[in-house]
N, C-alpha and C positions, 0 to 999 in steps of 0.2 A: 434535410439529412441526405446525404449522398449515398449512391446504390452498396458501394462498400459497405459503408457504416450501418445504413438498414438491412443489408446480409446480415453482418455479423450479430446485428441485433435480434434477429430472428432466428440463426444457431442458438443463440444466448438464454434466448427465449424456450425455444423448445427442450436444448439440455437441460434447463431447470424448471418445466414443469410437463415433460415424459419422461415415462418411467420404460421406457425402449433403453434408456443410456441408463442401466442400472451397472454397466460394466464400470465406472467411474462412483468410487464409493460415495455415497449419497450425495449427488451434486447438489438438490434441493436444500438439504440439510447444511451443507455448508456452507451455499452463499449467504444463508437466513442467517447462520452466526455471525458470518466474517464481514459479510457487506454493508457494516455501519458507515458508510461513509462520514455521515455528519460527527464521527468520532474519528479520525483521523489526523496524525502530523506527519509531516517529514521532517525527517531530520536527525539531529544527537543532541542527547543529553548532558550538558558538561558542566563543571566545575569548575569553577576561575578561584580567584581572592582578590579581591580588591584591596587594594592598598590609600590610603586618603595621605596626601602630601604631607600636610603639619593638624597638630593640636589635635589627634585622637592618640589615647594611651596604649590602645590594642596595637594598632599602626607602626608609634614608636615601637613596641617591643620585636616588632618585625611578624607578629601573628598575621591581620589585615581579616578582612573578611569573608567566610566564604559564602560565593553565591554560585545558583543552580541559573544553567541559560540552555535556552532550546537554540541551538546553533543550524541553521537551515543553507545550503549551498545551491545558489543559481547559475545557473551556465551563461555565461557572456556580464557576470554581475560577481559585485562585491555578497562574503557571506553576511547572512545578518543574523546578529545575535538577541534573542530576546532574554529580557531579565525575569526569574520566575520568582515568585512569593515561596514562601517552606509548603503552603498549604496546596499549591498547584505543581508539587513536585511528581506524587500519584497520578494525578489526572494525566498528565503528561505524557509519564511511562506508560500509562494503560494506551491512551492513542496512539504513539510510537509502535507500539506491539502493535497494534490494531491496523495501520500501517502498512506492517511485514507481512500480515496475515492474508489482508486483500491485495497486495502485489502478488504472493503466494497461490492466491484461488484463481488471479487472472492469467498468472502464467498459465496453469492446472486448464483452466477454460480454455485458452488457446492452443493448448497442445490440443485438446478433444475438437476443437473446432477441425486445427489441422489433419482428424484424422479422420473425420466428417467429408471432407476436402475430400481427400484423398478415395476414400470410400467411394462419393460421388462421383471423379474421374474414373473411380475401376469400373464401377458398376458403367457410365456412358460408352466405355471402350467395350464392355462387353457385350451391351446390346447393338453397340457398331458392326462388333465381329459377327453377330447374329444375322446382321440384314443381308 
């Protein structure tokens, strides 16, 4: 782990289990809901129709059918689309949310880090100005 990374894991660490940072409504409290990871997706929820070329009568009539797909976007890559069952349509949506939520908390965290940061420069310039 590079010295960065074990910084920030240490800010990380101590915002959410001292209670000195109660200025940031229940940090504790919020990672313990939001930071499911292992329930998460990225991505959109969409709806297509498939259409099948010959010999289905839905098809003919121009209806076709509709299907739910978790549409996920890679940077330097094609999107990929997966195809969802009716019964993994909820699941879905809940880790989608789930998602928004922990992008949400990490911004929320790094803003508190950066004022952690900052705090820590004020406070070294002032015992500079001291000496």
């Amino acid at each position: 782990m590079s010295q960065s990374a074990l910084t920030g894991f240490l800010i990380l660490y101590i915002i959410c289990t001292d209670d000195t940072y109660s200025g940031h409504p229940a940090p504790r409290q919020t990672l313990h809901q939001t930071l499911r990871l292992a329930d998460v997706l990225r991505g959109s929820l969409l709806q297509r129709t498939v259409h099948h070329s010959s010999g289905c009568p839905k098809c003919a009539r121009g209806e076709g059918h509709p299907l739910r797909v978790l549409n996920v976007n890679y940077p330097g890559t094609k999107t990929r689309q997966l195809s969802l069952r009716p019964e993994q349509v909820p699941q879905v949506r809940k880790a989608l949310e789930r998602y928004r939520q922990v992008k949400e908390t990490l911004e929320a965290i790094s803003e508190l880090n950066q004022q952690l940061l900052r705090m820590d420069r004020d406070e070294s310039r002032r015992k500079e100005g001291e000496a």
